[in-house]
C-alpha positions in Angstrom: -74.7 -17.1 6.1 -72.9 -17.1 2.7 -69.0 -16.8 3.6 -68.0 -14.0 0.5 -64.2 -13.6 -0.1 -64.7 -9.9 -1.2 -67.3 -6.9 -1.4 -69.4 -7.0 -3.8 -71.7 -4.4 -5.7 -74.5 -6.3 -4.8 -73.8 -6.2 -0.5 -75.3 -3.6 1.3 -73.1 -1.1 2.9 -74.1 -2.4 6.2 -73.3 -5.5 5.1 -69.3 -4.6 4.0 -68.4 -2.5 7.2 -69.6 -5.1 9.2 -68.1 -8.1 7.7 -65.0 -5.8 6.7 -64.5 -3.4 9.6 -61.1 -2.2 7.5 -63.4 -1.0 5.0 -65.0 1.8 7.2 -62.1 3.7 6.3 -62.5 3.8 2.6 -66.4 4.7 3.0 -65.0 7.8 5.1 -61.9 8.7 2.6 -64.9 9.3 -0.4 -66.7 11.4 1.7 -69.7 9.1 2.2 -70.7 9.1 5.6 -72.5 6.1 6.1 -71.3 4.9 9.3 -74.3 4.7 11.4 -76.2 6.1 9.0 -79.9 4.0 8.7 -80.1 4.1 4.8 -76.6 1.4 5.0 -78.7 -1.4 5.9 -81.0 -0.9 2.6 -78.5 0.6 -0.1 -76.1 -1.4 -1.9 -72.8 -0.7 -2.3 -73.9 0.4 -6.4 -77.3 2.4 -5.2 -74.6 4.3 -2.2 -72.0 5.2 -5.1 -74.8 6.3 -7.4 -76.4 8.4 -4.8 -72.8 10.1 -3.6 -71.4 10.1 -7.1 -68.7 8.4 -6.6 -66.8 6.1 -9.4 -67.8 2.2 -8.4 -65.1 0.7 -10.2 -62.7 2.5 -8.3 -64.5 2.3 -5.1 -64.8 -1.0 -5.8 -61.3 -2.2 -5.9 -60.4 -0.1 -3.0 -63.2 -1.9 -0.7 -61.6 -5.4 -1.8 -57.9 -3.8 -1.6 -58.9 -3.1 2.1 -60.5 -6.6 2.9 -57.7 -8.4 1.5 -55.3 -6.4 3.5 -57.4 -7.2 6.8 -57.7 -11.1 5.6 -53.9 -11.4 5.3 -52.8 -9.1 8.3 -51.7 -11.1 11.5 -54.5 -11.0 14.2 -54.7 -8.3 16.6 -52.3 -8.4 19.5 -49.8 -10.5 17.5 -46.2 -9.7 17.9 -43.2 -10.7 15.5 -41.2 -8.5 17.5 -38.3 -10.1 19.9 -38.5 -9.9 23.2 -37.3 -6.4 24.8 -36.0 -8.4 28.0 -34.7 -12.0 28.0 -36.7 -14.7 29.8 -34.2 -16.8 30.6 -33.5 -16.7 34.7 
């Protein structure tokens, strides 16, 4: 598969939340609801704005804002934090 830096138009919606799981979010804040939703797998992210009314453009750049945010957050579980307690015996 085709690694893709950023959501396109072009991507099904299926296609973003599952290669972007932080995108989920912005699908819910525009009122589409098309987690789990069996249409996702055939629209494109274009046909789903068309069909919800919804402006692409800005849709758009707040799919990729999320995506980059994910790409450049530290993984899961990761801790900058000091230690609360010292380890030394």
């Amino acid at each position: 598969m085709k690694r893709i830096a950023f959501p396109t138009t072009d991507l099904t919606v299926d296609d973003v939340m599952h290669r972007w799981p932080a995108t989920i979010r912005i699908f819910l804040d525009f009122g589409m609801h098309c987690v789990g939703c069996p249409i996702a797998a055939f629209h494109a992210v274009d046909e789903a704005c068309n069909e919800h009314g919804i402006d692409l453009v800005k849709f758009l750049e707040r799919l990729r804002a999320a995506a980059q945010a994910a790409q450049t957050a530290p993984p899961e579980g990761a801790c900058d934090c000091p230690s609360a307690s010292s380890n030394r015996a």
